[in-house]
DSSP file (Angstrom, degrees, kcal/mol; ACC not computed):
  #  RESIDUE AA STRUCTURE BP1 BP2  ACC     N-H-->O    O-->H-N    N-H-->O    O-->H-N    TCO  KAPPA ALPHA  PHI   PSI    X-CA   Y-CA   Z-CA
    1    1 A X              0   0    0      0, 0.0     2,-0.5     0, 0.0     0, 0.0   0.000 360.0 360.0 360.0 130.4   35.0  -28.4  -25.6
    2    2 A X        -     0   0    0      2,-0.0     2,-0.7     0, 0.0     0, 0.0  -0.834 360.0-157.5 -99.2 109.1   35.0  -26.4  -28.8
    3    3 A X        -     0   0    0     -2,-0.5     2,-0.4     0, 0.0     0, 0.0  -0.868  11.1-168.6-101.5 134.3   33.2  -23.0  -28.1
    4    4 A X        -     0   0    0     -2,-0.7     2,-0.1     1,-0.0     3,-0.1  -0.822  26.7 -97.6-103.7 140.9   31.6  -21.0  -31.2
    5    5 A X        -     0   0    0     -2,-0.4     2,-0.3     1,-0.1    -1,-0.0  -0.366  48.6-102.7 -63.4 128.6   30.2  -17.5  -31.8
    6    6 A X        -     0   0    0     -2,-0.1    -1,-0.1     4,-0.0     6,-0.0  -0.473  44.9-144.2 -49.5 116.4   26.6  -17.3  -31.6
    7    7 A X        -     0   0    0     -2,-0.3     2,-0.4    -3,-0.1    -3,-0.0   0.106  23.8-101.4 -14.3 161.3   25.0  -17.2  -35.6
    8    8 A X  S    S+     0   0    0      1,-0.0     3,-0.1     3,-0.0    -1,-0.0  -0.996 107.8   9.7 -73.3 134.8   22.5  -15.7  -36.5
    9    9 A X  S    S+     0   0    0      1,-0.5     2,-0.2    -2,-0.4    -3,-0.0   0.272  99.8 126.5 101.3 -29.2   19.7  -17.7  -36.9
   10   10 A X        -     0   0    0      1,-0.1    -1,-0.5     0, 0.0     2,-0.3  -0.364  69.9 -92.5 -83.7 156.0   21.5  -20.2  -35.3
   11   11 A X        -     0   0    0     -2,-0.2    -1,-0.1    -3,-0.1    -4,-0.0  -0.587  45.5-134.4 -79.2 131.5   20.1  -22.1  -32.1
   12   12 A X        -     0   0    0     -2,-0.3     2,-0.1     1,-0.2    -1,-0.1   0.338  32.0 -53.1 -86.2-152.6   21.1  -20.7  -29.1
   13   13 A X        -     0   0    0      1,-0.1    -1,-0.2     3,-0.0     3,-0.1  -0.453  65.6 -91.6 -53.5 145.3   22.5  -22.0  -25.5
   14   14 A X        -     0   0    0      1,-0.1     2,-0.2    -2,-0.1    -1,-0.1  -0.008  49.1-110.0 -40.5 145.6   20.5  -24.9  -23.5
   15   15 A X        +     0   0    0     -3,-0.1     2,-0.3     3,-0.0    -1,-0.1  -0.668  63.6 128.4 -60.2 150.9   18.1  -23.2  -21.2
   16   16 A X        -     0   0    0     -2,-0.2     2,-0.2    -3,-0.1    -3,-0.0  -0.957  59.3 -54.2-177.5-173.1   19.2  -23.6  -17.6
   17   17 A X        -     0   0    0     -2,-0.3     2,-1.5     1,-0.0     0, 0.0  -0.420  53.6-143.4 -77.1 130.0   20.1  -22.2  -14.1
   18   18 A X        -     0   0    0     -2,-0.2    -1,-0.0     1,-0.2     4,-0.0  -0.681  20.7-174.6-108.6 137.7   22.6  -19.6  -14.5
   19   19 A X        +     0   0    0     -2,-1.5     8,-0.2     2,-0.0     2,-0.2   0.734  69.2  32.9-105.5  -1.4   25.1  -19.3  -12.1
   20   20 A X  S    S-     0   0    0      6,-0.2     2,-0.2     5,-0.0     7,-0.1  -0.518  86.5-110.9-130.6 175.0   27.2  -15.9  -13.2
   21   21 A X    >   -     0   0    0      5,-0.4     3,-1.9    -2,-0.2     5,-0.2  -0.232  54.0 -76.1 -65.2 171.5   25.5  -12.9  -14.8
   22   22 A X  T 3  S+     0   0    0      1,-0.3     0, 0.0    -2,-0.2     0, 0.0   0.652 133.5  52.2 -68.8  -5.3   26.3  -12.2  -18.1
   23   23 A X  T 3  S-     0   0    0      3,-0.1    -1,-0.3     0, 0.0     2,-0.2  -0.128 104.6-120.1-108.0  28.5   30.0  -10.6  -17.2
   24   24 A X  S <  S+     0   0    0     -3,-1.9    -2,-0.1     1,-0.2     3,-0.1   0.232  75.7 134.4  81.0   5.6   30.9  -13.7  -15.1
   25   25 A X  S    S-     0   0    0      1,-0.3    -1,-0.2    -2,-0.2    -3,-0.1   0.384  72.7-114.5-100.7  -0.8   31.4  -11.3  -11.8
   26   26 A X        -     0   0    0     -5,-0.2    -5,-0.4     2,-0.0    -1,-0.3  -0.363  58.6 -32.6 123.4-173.8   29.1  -14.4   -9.9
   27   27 A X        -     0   0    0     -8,-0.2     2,-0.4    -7,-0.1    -6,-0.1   0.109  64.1-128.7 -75.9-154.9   25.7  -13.7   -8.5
   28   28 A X        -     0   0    0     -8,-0.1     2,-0.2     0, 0.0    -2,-0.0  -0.966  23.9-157.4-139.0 143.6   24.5  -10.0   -7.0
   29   29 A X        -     0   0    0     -2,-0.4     2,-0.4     1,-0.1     3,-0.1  -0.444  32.1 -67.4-110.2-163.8   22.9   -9.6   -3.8
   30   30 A X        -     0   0    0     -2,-0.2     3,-0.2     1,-0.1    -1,-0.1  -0.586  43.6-136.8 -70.9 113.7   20.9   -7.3   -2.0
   31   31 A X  S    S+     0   0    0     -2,-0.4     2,-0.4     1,-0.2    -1,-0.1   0.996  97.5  28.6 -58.3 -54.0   22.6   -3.8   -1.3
   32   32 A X  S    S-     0   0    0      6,-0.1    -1,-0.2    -3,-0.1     2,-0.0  -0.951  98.3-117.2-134.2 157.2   21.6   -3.6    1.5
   33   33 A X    >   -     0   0    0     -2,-0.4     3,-3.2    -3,-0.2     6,-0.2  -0.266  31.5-113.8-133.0 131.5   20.7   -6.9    3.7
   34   34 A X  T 3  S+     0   0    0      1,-0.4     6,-0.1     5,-0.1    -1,-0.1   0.497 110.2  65.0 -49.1 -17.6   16.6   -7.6    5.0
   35   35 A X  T 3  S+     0   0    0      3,-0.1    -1,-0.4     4,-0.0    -2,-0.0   0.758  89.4  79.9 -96.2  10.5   17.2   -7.1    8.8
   36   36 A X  S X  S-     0   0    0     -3,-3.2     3,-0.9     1,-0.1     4,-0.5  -0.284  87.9-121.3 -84.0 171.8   18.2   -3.0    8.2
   37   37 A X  G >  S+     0   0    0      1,-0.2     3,-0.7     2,-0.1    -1,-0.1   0.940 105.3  64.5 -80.8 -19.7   15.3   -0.8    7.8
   38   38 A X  G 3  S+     0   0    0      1,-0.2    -1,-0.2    -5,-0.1     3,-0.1   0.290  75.2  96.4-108.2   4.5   16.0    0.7    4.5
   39   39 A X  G <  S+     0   0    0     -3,-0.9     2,-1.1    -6,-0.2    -1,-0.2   0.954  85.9  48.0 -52.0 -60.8   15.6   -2.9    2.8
   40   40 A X  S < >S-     0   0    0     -3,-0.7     5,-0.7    -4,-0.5    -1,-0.2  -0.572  92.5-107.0-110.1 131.6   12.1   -2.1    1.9
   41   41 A X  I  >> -     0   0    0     -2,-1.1     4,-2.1     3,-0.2     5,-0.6   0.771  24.0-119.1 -21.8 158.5   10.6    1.1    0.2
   42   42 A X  I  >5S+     0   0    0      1,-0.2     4,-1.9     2,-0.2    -1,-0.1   0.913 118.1  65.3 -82.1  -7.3    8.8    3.4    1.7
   43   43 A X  I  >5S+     0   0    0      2,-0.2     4,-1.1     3,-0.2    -1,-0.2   0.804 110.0  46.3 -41.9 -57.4    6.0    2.6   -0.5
   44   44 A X  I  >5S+     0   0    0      2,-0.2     4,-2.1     3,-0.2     3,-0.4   0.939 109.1  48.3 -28.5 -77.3    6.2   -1.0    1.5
   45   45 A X  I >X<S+     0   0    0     -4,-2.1     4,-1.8    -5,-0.7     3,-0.9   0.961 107.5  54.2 -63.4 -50.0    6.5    0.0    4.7
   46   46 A X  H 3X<S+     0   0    0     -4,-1.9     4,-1.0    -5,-0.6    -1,-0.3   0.728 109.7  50.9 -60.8 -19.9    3.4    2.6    4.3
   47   47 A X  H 3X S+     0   0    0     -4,-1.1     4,-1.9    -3,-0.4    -1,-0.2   0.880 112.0  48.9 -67.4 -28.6    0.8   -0.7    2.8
   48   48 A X  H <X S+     0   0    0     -4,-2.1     4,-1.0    -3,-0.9    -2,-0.2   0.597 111.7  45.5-108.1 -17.7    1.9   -2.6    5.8
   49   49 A X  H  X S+     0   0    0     -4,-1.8     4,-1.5    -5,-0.2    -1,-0.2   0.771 121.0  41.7 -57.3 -42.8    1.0    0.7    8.0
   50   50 A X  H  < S+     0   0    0     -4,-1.0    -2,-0.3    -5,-0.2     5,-0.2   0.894 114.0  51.1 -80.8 -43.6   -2.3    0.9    6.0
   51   51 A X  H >X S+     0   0    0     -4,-1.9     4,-2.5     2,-0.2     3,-1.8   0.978 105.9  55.1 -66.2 -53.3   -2.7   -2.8    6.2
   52   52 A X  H >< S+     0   0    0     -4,-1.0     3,-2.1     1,-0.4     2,-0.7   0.869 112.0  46.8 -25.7 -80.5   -2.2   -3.0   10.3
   53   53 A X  T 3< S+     0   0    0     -4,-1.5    -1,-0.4     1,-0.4    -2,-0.2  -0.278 104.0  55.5 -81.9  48.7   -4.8   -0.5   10.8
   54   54 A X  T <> S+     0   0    0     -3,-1.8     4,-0.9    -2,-0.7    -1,-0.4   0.183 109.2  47.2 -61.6 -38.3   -7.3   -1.8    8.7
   55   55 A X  T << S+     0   0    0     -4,-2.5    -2,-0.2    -3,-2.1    -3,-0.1   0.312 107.7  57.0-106.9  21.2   -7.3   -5.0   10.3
   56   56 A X  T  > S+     0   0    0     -4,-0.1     4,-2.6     3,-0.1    -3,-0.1   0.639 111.8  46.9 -69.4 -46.3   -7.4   -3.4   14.0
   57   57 A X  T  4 S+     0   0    0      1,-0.2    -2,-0.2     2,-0.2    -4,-0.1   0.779 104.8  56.0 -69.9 -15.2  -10.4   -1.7   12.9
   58   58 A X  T >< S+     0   0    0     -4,-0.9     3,-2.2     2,-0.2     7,-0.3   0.783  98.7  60.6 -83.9 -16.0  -11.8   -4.5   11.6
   59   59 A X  G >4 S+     0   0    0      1,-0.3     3,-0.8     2,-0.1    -2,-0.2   0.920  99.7  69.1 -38.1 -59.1  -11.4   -6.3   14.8
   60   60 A X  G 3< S+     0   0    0     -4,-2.6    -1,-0.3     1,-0.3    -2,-0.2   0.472 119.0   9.0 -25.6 -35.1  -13.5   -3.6   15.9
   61   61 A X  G <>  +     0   0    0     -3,-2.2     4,-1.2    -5,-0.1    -1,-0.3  -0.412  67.7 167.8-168.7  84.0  -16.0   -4.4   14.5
   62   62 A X  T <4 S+     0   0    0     -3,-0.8     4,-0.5     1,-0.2    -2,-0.1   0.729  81.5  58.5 -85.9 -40.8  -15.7   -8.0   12.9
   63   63 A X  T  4 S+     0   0    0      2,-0.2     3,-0.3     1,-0.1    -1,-0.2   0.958 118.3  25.7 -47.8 -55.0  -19.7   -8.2   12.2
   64   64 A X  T  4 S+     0   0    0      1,-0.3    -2,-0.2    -3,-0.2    -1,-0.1   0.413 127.6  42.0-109.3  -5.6  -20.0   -5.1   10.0
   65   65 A X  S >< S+     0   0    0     -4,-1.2     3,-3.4    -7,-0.3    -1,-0.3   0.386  73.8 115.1-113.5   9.6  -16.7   -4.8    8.6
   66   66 A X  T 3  S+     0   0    0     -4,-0.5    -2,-0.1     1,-0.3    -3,-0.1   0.706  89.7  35.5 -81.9 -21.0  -15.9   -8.6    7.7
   67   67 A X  T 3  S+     0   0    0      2,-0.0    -1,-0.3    36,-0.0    34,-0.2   0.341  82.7 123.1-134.4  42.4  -15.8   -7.6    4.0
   68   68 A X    <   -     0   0    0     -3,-3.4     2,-0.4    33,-0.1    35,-0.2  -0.174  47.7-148.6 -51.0 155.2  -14.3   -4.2    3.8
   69   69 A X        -     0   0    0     32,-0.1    35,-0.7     2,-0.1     2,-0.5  -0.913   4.3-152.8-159.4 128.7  -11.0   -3.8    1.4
   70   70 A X  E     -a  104   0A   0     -2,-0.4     2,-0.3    33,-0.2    35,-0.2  -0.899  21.4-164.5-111.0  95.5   -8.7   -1.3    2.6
   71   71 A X  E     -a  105   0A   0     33,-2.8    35,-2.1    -2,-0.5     2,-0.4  -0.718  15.8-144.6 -95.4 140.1   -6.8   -0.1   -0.7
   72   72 A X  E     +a  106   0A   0     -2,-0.3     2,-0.4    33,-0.2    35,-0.2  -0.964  21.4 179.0-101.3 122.7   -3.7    1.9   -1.1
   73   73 A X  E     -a  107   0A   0     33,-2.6    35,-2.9    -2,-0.4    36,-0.9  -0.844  29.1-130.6-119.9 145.4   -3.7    4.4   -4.1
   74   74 A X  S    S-     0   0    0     -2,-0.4    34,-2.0    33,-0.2    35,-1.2   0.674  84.3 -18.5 -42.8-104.5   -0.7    6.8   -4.9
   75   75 A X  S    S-     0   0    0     32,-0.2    -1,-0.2    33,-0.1     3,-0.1  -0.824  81.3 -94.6-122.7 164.1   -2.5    9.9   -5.3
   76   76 A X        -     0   0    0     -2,-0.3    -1,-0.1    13,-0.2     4,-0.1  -0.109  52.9 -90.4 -82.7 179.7   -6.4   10.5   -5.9
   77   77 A X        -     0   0    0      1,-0.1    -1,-0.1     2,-0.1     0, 0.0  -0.350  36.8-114.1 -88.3 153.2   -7.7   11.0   -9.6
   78   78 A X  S    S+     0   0    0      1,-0.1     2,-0.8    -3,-0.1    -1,-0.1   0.765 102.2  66.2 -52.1 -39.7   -7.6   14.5  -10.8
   79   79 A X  S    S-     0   0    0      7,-0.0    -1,-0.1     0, 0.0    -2,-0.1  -0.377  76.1-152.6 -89.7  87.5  -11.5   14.9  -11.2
   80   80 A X        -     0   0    0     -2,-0.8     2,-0.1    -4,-0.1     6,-0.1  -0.388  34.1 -96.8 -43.6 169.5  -13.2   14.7   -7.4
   81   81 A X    >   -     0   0    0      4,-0.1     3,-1.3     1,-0.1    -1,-0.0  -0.179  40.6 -92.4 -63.8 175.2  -16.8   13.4   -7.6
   82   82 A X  T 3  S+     0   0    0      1,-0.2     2,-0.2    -2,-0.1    -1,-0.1   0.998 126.1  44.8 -68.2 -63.1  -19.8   15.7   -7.7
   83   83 A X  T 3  S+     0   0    0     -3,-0.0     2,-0.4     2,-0.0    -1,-0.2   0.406  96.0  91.1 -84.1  36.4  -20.2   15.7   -4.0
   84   84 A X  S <  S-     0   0    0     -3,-1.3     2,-0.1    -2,-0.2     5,-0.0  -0.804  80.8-114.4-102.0 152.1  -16.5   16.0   -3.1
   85   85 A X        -     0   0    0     -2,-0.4     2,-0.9     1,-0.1    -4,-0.1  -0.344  34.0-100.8 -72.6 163.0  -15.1   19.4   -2.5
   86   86 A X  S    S+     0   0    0     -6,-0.1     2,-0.2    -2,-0.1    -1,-0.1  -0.338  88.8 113.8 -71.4  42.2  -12.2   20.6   -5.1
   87   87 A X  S    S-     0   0    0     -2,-0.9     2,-0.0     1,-0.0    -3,-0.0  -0.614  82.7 -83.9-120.9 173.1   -9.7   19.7   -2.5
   88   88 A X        -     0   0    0     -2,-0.2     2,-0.3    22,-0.0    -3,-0.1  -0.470  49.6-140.7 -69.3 161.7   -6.5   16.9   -2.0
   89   89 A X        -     0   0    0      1,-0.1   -13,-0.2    -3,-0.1    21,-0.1  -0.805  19.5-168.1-130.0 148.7   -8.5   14.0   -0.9
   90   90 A X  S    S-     0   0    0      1,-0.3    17,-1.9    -2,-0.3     2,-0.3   0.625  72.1  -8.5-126.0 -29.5   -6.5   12.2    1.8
   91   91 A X  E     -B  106   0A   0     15,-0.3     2,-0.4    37,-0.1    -1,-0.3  -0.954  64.8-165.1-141.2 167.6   -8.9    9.0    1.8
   92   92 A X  E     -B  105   0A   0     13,-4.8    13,-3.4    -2,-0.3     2,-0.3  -0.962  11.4-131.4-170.0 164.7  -12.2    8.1    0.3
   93   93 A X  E     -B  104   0A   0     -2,-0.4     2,-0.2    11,-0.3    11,-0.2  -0.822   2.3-156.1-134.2 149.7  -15.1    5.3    0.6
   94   94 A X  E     -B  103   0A   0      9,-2.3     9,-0.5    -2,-0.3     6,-0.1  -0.762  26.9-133.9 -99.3  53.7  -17.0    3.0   -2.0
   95   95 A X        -     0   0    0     -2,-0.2     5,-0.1     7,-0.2     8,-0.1   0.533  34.2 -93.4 -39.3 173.4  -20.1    2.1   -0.6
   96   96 A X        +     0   0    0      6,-0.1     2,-0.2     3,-0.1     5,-0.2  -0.212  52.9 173.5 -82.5-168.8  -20.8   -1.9   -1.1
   97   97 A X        -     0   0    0      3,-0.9    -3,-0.0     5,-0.1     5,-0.0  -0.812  48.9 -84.1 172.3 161.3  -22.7   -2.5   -4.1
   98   98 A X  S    S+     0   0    0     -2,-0.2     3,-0.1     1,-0.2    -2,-0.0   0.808 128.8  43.6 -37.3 -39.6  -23.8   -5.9   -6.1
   99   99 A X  S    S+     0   0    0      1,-0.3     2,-0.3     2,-0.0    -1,-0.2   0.993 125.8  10.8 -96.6 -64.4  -20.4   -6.0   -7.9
  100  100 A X  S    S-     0   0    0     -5,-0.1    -3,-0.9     1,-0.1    -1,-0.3  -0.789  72.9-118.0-145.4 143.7  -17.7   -5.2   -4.9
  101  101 A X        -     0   0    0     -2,-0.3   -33,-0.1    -5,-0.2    -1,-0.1  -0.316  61.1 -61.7 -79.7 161.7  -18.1   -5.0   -1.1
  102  102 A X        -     0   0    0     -2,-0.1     2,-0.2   -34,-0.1    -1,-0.2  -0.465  61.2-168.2 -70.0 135.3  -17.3   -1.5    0.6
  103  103 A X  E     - B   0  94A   0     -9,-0.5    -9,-2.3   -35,-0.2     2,-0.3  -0.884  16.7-160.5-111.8 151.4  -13.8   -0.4    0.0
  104  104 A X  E     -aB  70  93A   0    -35,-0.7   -33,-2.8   -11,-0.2     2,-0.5  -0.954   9.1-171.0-105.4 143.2  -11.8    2.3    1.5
  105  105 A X  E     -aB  71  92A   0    -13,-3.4   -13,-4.8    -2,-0.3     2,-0.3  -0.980   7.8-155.6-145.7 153.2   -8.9    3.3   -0.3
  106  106 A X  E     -aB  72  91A   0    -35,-2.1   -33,-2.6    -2,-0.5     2,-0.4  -0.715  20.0-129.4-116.2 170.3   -6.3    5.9    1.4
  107  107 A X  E     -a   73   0A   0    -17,-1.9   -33,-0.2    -2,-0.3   -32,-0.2  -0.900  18.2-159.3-129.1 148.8   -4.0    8.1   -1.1
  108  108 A X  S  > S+     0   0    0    -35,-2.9     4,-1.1   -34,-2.0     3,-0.4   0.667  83.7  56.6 -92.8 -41.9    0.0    7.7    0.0
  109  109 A X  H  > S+     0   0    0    -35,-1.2     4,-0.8   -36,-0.9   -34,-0.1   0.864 111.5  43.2 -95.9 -32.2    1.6   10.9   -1.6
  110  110 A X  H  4 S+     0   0    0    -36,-0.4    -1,-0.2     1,-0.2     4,-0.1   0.645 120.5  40.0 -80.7  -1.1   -0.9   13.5    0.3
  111  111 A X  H  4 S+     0   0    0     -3,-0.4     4,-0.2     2,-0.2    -2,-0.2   0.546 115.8  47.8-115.3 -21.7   -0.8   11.9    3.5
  112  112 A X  H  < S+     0   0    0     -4,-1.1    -2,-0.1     1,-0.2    -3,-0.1   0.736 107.5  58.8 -92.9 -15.7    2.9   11.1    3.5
  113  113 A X  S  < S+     0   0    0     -4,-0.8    -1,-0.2     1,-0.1    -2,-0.2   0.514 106.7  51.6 -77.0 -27.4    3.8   14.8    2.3
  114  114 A X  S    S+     0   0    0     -4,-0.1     2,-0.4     1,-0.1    -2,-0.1   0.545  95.4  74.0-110.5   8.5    2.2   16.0    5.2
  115  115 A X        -     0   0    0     -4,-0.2    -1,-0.1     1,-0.1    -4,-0.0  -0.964  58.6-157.9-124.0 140.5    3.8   13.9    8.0
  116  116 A X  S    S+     0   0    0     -2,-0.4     2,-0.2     2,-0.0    -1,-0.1   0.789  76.2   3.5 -84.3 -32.2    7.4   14.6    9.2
  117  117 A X  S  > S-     0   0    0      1,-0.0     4,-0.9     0, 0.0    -2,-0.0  -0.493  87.0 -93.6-140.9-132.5    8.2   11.6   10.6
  118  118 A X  H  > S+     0   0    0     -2,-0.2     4,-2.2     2,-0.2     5,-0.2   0.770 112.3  70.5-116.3  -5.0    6.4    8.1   10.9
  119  119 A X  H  > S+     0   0    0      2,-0.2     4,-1.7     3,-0.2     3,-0.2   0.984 106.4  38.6  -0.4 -94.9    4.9    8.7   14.2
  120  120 A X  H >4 S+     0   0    0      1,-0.3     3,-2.3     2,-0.2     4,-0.3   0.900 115.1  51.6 -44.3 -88.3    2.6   11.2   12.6
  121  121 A X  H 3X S+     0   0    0     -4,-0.9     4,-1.4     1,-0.3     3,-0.4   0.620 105.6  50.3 -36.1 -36.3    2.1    9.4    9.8
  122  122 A X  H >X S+     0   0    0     -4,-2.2     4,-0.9     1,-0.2     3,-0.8   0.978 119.3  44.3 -70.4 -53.4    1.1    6.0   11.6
  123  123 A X  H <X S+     0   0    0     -3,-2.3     4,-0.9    -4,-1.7    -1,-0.2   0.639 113.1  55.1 -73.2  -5.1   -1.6    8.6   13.8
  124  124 A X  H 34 S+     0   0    0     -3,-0.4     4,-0.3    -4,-0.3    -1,-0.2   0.479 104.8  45.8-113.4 -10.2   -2.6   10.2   10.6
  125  125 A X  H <X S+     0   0    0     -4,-1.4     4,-0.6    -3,-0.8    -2,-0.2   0.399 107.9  61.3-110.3  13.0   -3.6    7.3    8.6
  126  126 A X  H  X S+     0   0    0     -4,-0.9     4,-4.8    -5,-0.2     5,-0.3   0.847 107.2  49.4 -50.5 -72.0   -5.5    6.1   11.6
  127  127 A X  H  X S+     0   0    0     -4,-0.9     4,-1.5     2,-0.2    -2,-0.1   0.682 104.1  47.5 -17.5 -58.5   -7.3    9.0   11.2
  128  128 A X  H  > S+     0   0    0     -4,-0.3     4,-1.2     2,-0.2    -1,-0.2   0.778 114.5  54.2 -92.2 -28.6   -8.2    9.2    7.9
  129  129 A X  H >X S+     0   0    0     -4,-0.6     3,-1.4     2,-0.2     4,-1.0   0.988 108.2  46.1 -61.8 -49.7   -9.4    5.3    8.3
  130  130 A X  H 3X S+     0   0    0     -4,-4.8     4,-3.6     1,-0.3     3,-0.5   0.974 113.4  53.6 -70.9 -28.1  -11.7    5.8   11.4
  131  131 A X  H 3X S+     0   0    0     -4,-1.5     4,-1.1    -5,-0.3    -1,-0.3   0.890 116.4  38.6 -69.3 -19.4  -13.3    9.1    9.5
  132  132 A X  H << S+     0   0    0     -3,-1.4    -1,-0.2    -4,-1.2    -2,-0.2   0.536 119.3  42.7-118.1  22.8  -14.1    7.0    6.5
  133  133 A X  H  X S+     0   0    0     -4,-1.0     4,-1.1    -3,-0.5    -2,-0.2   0.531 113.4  54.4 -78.7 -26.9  -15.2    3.9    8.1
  134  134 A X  H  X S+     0   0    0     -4,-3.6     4,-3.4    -5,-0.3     5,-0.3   0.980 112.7  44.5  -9.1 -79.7  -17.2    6.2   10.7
  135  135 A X  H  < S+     0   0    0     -4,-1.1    -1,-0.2    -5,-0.3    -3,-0.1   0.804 113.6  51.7 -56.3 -30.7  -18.9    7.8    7.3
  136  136 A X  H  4 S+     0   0    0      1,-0.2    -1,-0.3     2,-0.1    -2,-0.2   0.892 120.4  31.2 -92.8 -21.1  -19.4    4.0    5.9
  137  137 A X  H  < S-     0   0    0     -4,-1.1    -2,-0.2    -3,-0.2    -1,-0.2   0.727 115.9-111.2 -92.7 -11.2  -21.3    2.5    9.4
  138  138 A X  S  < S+     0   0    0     -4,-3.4     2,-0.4     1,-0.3    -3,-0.2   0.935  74.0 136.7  92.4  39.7  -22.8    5.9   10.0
  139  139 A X        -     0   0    0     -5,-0.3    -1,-0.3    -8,-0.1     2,-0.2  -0.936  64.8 -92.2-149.2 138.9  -20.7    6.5   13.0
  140  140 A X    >   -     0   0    0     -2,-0.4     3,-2.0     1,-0.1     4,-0.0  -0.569  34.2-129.4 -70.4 141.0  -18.6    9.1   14.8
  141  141 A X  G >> S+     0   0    0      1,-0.3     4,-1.1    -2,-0.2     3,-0.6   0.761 108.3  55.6 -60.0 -21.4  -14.8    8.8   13.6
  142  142 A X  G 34 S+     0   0    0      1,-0.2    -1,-0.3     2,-0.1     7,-0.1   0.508 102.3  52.0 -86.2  13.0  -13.9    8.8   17.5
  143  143 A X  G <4 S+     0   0    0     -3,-2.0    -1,-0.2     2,-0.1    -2,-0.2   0.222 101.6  64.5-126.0   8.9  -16.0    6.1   18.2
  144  144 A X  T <4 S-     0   0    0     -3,-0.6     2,-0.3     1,-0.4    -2,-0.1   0.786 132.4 -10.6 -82.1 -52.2  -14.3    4.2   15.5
  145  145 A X     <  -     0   0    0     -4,-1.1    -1,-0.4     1,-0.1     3,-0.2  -0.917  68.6-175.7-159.5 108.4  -10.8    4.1   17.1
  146  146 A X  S >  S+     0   0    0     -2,-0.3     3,-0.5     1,-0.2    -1,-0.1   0.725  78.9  66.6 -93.5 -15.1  -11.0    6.4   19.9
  147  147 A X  G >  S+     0   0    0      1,-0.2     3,-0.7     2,-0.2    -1,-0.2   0.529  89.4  59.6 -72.4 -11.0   -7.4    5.8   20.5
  148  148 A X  G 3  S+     0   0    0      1,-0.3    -1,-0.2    -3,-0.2   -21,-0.1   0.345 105.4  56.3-108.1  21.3   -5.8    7.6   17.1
  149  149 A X  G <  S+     0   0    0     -3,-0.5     2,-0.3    -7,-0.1    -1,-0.3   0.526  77.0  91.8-154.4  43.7   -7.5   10.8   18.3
  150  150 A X    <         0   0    0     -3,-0.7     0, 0.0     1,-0.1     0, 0.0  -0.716 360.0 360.0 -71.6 135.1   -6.0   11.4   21.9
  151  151 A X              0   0    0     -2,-0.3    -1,-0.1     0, 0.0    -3,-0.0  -0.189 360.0 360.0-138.3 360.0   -2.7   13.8   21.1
């Protein structure tokens, strides 16, 4: 088998399954291996915290929440709405409308800056769901999940 330097112009190799990278050193795995914790970001692990409780709570209350969407945003937009205070926003609520069903959407970078380990964090985005699913049914935030606000 005769091999030749690539042309320009010229047509290149078959598509196909590659079995090396391009420096022949074979495939690459994963540094480090799915069952350790530090496989997935902490970005990861905190949707799948947000996602949990959002579907406890919707358990809760399966009638009235059945098409809530429980959003994770990095951090909230510079410009608050008129009736929000000039403050970090730690969550915030949509009301439904014609076009989208009520969302809640919880902000990651102020709420994860203010908890030390994940404990906290896990009781503090608890929190911030039952107060702005409270505000969306009209409802006290302890009577949402009366459990994330025993300490």
């Amino acid at each position: 088998m005769d091999v030749q330097p690539l042309r320009p112009g010229a047509p290149g190799p078959r598509p196909g399954p590659r079995r090396r990278d391009r420096r022949g050193r074979g495939r690459r795995w994963d540094l480090i291996p799915p069952h350790l914790p530090g496989y997935r970001s902490r970005r990861e692990r905190f949707d799948e915290l947000v996602a949990d409780a959002g579907a406890a709570l919707a358990e809760r209350f399966p009638r009235r929440l059945a098409h809530l969407q429980v959003l994770v945003e990095e951090v909230p937009s510079a410009d608050p709405a008129p009736w929000e205070e000039p403050t970090v926003l730690l969550g915030r609520v949509i009301p439904p409308s014609r076009e989208h069903p009520a969302r809640v959407i919880v902000f990651r970078r102020p709420l994860q800056t203010r908890c030390e380990d994940d404990g906290e964090l896990e009781a503090l985005v608890r929190q911030v769901l039952s107060e702005q699913i409270g505000s969306l049914l009209g409802i006290a935030p302890e009577d949402v999940d009366p459990e994330a606000w025993t300490v």
